[in-house]
C-alpha positions as CSV (number, residue, x, y, z in Angstrom):
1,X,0.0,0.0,0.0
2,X,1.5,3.4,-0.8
3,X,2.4,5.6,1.8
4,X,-0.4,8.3,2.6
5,X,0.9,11.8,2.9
6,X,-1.1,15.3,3.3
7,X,0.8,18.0,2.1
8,X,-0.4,21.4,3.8
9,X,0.4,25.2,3.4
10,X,2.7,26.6,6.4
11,X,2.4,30.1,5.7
12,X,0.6,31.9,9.0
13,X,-2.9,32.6,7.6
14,X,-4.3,33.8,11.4
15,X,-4.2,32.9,14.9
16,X,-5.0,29.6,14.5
17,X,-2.5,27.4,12.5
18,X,-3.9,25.6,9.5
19,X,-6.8,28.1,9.5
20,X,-7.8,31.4,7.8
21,X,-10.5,33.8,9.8
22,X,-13.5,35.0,8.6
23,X,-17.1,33.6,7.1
24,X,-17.5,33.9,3.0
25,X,-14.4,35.5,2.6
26,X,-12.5,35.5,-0.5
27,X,-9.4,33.3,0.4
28,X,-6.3,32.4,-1.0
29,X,-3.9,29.4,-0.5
30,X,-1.5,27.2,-1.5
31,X,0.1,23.9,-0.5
32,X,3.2,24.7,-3.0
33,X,4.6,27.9,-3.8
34,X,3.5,29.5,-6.8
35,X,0.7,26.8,-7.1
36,X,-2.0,29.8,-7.6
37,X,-2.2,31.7,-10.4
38,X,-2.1,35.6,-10.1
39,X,-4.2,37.8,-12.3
40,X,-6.3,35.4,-14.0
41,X,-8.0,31.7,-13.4
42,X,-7.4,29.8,-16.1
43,X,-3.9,30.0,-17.5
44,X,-2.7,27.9,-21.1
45,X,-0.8,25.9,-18.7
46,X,-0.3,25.9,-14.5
47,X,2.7,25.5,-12.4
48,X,3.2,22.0,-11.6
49,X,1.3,20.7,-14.5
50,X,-1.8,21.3,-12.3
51,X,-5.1,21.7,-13.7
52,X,-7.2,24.6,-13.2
53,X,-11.2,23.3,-12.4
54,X,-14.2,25.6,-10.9
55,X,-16.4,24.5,-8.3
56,X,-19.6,26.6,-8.1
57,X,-21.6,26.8,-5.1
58,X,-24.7,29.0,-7.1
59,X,-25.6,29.9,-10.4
60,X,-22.8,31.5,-12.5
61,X,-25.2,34.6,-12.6
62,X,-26.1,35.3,-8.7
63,X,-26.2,38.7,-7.6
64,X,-22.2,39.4,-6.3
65,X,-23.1,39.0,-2.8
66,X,-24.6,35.9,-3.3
67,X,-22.3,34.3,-5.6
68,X,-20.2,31.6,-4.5
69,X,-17.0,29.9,-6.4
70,X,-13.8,28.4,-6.0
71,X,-11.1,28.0,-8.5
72,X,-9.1,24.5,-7.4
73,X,-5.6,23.8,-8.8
74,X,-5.1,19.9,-9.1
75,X,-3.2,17.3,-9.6
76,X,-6.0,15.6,-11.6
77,X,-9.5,17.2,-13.3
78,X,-12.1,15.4,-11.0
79,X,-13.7,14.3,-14.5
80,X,-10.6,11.5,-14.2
81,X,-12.4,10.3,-10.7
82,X,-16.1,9.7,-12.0
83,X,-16.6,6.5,-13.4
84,X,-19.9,4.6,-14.1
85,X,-21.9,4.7,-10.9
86,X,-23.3,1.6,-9.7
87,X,-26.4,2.4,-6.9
88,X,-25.9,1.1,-3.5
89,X,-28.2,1.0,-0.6
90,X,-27.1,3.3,2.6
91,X,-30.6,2.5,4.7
92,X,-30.6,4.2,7.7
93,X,-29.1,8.2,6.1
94,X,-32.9,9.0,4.7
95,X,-33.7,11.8,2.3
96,X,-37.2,14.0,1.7
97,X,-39.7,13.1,1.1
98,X,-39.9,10.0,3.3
99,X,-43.4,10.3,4.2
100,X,-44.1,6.5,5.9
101,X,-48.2,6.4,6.3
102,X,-47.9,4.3,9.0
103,X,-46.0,6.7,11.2
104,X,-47.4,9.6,13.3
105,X,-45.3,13.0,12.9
106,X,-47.8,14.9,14.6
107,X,-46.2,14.4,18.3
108,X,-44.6,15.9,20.5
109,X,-41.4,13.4,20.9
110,X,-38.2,12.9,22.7
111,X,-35.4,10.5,22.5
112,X,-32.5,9.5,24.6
113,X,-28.9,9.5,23.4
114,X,-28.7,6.7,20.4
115,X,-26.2,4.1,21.9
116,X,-22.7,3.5,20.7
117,X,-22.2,0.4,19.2
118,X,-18.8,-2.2,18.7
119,X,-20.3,-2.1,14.9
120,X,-17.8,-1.0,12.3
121,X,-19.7,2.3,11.1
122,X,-17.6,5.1,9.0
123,X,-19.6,8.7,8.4
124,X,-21.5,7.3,5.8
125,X,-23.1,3.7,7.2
126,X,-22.9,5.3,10.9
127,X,-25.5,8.1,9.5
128,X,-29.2,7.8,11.1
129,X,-31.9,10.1,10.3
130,X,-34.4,11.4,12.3
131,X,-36.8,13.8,10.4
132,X,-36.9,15.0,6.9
133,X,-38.9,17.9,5.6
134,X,-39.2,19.4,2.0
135,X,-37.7,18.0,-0.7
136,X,-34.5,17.1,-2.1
137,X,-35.5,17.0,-5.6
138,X,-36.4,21.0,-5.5
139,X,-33.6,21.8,-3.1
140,X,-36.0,23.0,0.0
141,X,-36.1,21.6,3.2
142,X,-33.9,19.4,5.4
143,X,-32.8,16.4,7.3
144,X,-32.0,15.9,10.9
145,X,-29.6,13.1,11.6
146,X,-27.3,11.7,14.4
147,X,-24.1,9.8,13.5
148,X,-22.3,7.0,15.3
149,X,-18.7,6.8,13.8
150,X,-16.4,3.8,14.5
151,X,-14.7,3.1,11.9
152,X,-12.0,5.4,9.3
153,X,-12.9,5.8,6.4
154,X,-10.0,4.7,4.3
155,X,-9.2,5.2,1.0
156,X,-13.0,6.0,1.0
157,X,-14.1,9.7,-0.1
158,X,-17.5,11.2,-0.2
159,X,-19.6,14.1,-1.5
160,X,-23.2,15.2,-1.6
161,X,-24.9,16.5,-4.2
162,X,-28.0,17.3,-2.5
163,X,-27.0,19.1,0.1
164,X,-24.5,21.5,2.7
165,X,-23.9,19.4,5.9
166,X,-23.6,21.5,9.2
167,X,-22.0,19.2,11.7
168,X,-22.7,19.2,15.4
169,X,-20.3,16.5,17.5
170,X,-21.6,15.9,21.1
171,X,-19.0,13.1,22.1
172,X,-15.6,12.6,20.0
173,X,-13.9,14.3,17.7
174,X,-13.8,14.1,13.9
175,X,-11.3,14.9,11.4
176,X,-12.4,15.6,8.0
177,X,-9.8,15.3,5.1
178,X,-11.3,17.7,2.7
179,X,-10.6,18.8,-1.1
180,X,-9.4,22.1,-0.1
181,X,-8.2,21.7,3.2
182,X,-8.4,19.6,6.9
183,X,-11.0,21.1,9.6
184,X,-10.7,18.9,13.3
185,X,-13.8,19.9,15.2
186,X,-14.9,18.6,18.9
187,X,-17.9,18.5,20.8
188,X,-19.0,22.8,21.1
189,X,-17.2,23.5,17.9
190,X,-19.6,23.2,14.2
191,X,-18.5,22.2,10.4
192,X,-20.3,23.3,7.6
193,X,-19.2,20.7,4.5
194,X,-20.2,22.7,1.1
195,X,-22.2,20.6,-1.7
196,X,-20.3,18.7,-3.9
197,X,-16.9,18.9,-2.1
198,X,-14.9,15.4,-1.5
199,X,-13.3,14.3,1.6
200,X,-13.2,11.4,4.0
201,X,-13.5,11.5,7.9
202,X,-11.3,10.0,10.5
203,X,-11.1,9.5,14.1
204,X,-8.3,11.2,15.9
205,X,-9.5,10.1,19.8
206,X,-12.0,6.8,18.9
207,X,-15.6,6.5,18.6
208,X,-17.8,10.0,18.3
209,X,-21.5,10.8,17.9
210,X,-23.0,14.0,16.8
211,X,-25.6,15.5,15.0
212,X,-25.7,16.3,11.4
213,X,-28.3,19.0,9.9
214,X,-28.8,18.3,6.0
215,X,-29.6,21.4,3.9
216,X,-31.1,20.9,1.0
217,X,-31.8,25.0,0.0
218,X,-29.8,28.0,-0.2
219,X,-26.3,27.8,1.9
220,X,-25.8,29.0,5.6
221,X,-25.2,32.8,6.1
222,X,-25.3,35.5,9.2
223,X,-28.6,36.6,10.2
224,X,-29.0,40.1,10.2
225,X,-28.8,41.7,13.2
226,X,-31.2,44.2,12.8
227,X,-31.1,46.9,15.4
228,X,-28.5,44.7,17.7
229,X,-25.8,46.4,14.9
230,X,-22.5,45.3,14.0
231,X,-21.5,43.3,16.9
232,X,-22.3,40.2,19.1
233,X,-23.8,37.3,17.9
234,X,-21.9,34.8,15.6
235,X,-18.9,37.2,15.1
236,X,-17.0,36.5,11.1
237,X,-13.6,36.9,12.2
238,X,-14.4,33.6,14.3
239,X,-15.4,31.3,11.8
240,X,-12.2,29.0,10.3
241,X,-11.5,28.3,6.6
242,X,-8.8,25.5,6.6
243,X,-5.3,26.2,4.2
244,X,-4.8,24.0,1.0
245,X,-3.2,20.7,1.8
246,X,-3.7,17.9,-0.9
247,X,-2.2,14.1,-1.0
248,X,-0.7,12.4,-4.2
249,X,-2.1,9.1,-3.1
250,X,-2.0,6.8,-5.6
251,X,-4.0,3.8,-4.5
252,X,-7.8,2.1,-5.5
253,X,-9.9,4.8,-3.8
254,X,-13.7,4.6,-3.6
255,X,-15.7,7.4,-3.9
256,X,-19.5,7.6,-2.7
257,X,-22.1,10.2,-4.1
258,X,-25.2,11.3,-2.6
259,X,-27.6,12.8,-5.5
260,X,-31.2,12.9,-5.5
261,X,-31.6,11.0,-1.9
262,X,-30.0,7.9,-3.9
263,X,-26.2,6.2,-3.1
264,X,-24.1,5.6,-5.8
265,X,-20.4,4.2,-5.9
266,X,-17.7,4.4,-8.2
267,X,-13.8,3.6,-8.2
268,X,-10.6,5.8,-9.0
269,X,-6.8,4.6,-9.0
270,X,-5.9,7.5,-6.6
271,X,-6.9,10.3,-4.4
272,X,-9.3,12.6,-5.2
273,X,-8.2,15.2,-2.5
274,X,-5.1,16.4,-4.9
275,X,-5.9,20.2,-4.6
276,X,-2.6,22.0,-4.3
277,X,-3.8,25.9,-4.5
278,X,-6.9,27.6,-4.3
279,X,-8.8,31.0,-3.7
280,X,-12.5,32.2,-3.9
281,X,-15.5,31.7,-1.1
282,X,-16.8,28.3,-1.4
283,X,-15.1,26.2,1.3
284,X,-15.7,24.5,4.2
285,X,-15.2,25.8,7.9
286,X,-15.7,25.2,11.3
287,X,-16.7,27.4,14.7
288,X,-16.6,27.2,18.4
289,X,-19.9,28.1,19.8
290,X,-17.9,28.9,22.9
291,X,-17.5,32.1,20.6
292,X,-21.3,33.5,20.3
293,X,-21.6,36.6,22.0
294,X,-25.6,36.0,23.2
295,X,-27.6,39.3,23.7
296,X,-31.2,39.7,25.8
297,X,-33.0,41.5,27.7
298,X,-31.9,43.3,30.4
299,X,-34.8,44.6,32.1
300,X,-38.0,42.9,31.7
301,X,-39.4,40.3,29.2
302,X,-36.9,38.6,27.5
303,X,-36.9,38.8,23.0
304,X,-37.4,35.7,21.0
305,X,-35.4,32.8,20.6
306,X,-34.2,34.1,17.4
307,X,-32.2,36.5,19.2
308,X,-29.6,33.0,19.5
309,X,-29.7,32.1,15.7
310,X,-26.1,31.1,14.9
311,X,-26.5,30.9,11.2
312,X,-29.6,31.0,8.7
313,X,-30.4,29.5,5.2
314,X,-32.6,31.4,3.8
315,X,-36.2,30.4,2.2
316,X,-36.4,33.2,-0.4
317,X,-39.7,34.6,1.7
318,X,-38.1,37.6,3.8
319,X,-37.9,36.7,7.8
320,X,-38.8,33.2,7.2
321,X,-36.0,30.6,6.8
322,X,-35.4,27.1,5.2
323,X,-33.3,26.8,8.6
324,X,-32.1,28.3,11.3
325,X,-29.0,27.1,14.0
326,X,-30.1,28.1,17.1
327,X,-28.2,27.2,20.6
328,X,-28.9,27.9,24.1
329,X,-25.6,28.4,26.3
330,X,-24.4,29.9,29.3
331,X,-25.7,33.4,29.6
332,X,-27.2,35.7,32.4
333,X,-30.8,36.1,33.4
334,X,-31.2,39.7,34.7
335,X,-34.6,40.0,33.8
336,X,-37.1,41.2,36.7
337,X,-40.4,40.5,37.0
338,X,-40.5,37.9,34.1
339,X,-40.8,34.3,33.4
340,X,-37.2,33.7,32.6
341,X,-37.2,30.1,30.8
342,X,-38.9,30.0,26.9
343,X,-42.8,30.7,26.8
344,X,-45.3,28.2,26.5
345,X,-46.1,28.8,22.2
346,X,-47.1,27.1,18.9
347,X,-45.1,28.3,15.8
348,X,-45.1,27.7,12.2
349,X,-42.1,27.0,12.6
350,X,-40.7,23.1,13.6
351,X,-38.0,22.6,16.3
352,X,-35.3,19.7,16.6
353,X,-33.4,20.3,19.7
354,X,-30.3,18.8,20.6
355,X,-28.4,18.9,23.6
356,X,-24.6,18.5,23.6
357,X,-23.8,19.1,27.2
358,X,-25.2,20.5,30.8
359,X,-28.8,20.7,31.7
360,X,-31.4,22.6,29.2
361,X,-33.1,25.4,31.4
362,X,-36.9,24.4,30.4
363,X,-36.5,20.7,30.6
364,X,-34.5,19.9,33.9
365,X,-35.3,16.8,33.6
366,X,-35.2,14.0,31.0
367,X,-33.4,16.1,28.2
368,X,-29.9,14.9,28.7
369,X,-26.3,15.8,26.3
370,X,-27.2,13.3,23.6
371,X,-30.8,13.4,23.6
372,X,-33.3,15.1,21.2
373,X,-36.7,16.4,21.1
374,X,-39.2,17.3,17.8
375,X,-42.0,19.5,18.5
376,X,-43.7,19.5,14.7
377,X,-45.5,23.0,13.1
378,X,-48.3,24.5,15.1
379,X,-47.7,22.0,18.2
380,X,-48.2,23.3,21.6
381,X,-44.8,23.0,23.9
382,X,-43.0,24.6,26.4
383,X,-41.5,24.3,29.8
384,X,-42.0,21.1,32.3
385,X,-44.0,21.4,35.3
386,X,-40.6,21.5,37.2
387,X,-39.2,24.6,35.5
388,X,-42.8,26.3,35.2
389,X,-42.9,26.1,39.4
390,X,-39.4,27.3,39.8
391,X,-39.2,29.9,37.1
392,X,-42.7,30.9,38.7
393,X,-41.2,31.4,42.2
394,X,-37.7,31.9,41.7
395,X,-36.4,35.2,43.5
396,X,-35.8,38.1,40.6
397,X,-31.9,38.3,41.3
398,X,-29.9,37.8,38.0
399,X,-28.9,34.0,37.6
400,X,-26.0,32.8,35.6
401,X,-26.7,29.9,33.2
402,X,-23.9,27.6,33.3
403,X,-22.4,24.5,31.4
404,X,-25.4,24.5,29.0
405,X,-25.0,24.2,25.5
406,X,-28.6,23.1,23.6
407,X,-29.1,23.9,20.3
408,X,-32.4,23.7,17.5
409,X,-32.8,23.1,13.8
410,X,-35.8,25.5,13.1
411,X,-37.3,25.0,9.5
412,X,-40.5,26.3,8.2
413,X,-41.5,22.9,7.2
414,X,-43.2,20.1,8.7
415,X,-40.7,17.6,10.1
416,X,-41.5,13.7,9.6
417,X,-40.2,10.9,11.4
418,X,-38.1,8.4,9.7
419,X,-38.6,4.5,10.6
420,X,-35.7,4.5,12.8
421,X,-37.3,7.3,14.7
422,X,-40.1,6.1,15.4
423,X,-39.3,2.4,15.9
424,X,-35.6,2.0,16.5
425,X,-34.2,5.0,18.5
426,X,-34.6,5.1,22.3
427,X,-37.8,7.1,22.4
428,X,-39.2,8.5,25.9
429,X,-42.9,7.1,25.4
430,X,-43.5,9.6,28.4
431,X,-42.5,12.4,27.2
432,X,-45.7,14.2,27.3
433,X,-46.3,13.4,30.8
434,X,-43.8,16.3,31.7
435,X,-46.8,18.9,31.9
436,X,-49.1,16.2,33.4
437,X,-48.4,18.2,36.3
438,X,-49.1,21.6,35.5
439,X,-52.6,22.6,37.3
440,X,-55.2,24.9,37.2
441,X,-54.4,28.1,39.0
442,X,-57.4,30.0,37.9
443,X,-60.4,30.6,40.6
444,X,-62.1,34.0,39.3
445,X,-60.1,36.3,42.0
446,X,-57.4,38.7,40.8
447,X,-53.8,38.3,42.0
448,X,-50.5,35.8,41.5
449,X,-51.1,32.8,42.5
């Protein structure tokens, strides 16, 4: 077996080695000097005898702030890596729509932690999906999943068509081996894999589960922040682009697409992660969420839970997304004379919680690092009987929130069960008994009770 070696850029790029700073910048790199081109794209011929090849994230003709493309310098055209595709099955990582008639979506629904297994699973057999919503095939809508990763995936590459992958570990780290650069991220760090870019994922520590959302519409991008203004929040400069490092493997490498919802295979002589040089704003990166700089109220009431959106996707209809990233972490409750946790409500919107660590301050009980929850479009839910009573009689001095990191996929779409959901992963057939306890406190009389 030839000996695998990653060749990476050294040139300090930021604070953090093997990184660049900022989100949808226009970078730069390269793995050998004088690899990139200057002043043009496409040159008669490339250093190196590289090829020149375009990756386009939108349509050639999106408006410039929209428009997203990288110009890849390689050792081969990734033509040379696509053979004939031959389908295989990958049961458990579901696409939309995957509608079962025989399952109920209209729940409220938590699950426990999926279990680690002794199972051989890489990223792509270790993927199980929870909930789907839209549609692949029109590229609206998304996928909730939760991976269980044993196994390295070697000589074994990847890419989806259908879809930009935001990764959420919550026990293990992963290393992904990218096209146009290697991103480690840990349990309170994110990912975001592009569509269509090629890479393999390892284990650097062992075993690791995590949480995958799938987006099938427009990519990830700041929210506005409105009146908050040009700080706080998810702050650009913290968001890492990794530098160009490519390998000249030359062994039988598999490569797996996702397109459509449907697995296909096919099989190159080498690998397909040979991308000395780059530049443009169509990359991967990753994020601490240790970073987020919350904001809230600091007198009364408290805003909406939008005021914690990480990232957005956006649905084309102003204010209303295809997705939003929301977490909960530590932060201070000042508020006086207010019900601190999050408001009894039904939305339009659908929420799949997470929790990667700590308690979550409306479900004490029951919601622990691991576990998830689905409250489906127009469905009433809200605080346990627990938090209601404390939050209810707490004293109003400011609290501090404290090793708590929960986070949401919000979509404007109804969310539907997959069959493992609803018959294979650890539900809490309970669940709903959690405001069994919540009591009448109306008698016709004026006055807190």
């Amino acid at each position: 077996m030839p000996q695998r070696k990653m060749v990476q850029a050294d040139a300090p790029c930021g604070t953090t080695p093997g990184y660049m700073p900022g989100f949808g910048n226009d970078f730069e790199t390269e793995a050998l000097p004088g690899a990139l081109p200057q002043g043009q794209n496409s040159p008669q011929k490339c250093n190196y005898g590289l090829y020149a090849e375009q990756l386009s994230g939108t349509a050639f003709t999106a408006p410039r702030g929209e428009n997203q493309r990288t110009w890849c310098y390689r050792i081969r055209p990734s033509v040379k890596h696509v053979g004939q595709f031959s389908r295989i099955d990958v049961p458990y990582w579901r696409s939309a729509p995957d509608i079962d008639p025989e399952i109920q979506s209209l729940v409220q629904r938590r699950w426990d932690p999926i279990p680690m297994t002794d199972e051989a699973l890489t990223w792509i057999t270790g993927m199980r999906t929870m909930t789907t919503a839209g549609d692949v095939n029109t590229q609206v809508g998304m996928a909730a999943h939760v991976y269980l990763v044993t196994a390295d995936m070697e000589d074994e590459y990847f890419f989806s068509a259908d879809s930009e992958l935001m990764v959420v570990p919550q026990d293990g780290r992963l290393r992904f081996w990218t096209e146009l650069g290697i991103i480690d991220v840990a349990p309170l760090e994110i990912a975001i894999i592009p569509r269509g870019l090629v890479y393999r994922v390892t284990l650097p520590d062992g075993p690791a589960r995590g949480f995958v959302c799938e987006n099938y519409g427009a990519q990830f991008t700041l929210p506005n922040r409105g009146p908050i203004g040009a700080n706080c929040l998810a702050n650009p400069r913290d968001f890492k682009t990794p530098v160009a490092a490519f390998e000249d493997h030359d062994a039988e490498s598999r490569v797996v697409i996702k397109w459509c919802g449907q697995f296909s295979e096919t099989f190159t002589d080498h690998s397909p992660l040979d991308v000395v040089a780059w530049h443009g704003n169509y990359a991967p990166c990753k994020y601490d969420l240790r970073a987020y700089s919350p904001v809230g109220a600091i007198l009364f009431d408290h805003p909406d839970p939008s005021i914690f959106t990480v990232l957005t996707a956006p649905s084309g209809q102003p204010g209303t997304a295809n997705i939003d990233f929301v977490i909960f972490k530590d932060r201070w409750l000042p508020a006086e004379h207010t019900f601190r946790p999050p408001w009894y409500h039904r939305n339009i919107m659908t929420e799949f919680m997470g929790n990667i660590t700590g308690q979550y301050d409306a479900k004490p009980e029951g919601f622990v690092p691991g576990g998830m929850s689905l409250h489906n479009m127009m469905l009433p839910h809200g605080p346990d009987t627990q938090a209601f009573e404390h939050a209810s009689n707490e004293p109003m001095v400011p609290v501090k929130l404290e090793n708590t990191m929960a986070f949401m996929f919000e979509t404007r779409f109804p969310q539907h069960l997959t069959r493992f959901a609803a018959f294979e992963a650890p539900v809490q057939d309970n669940y709903t008994d959690c405001w069994a306890g919540l009591e009448k406190k109306f008698d016709g009389t004026p006055g807190e009770k």
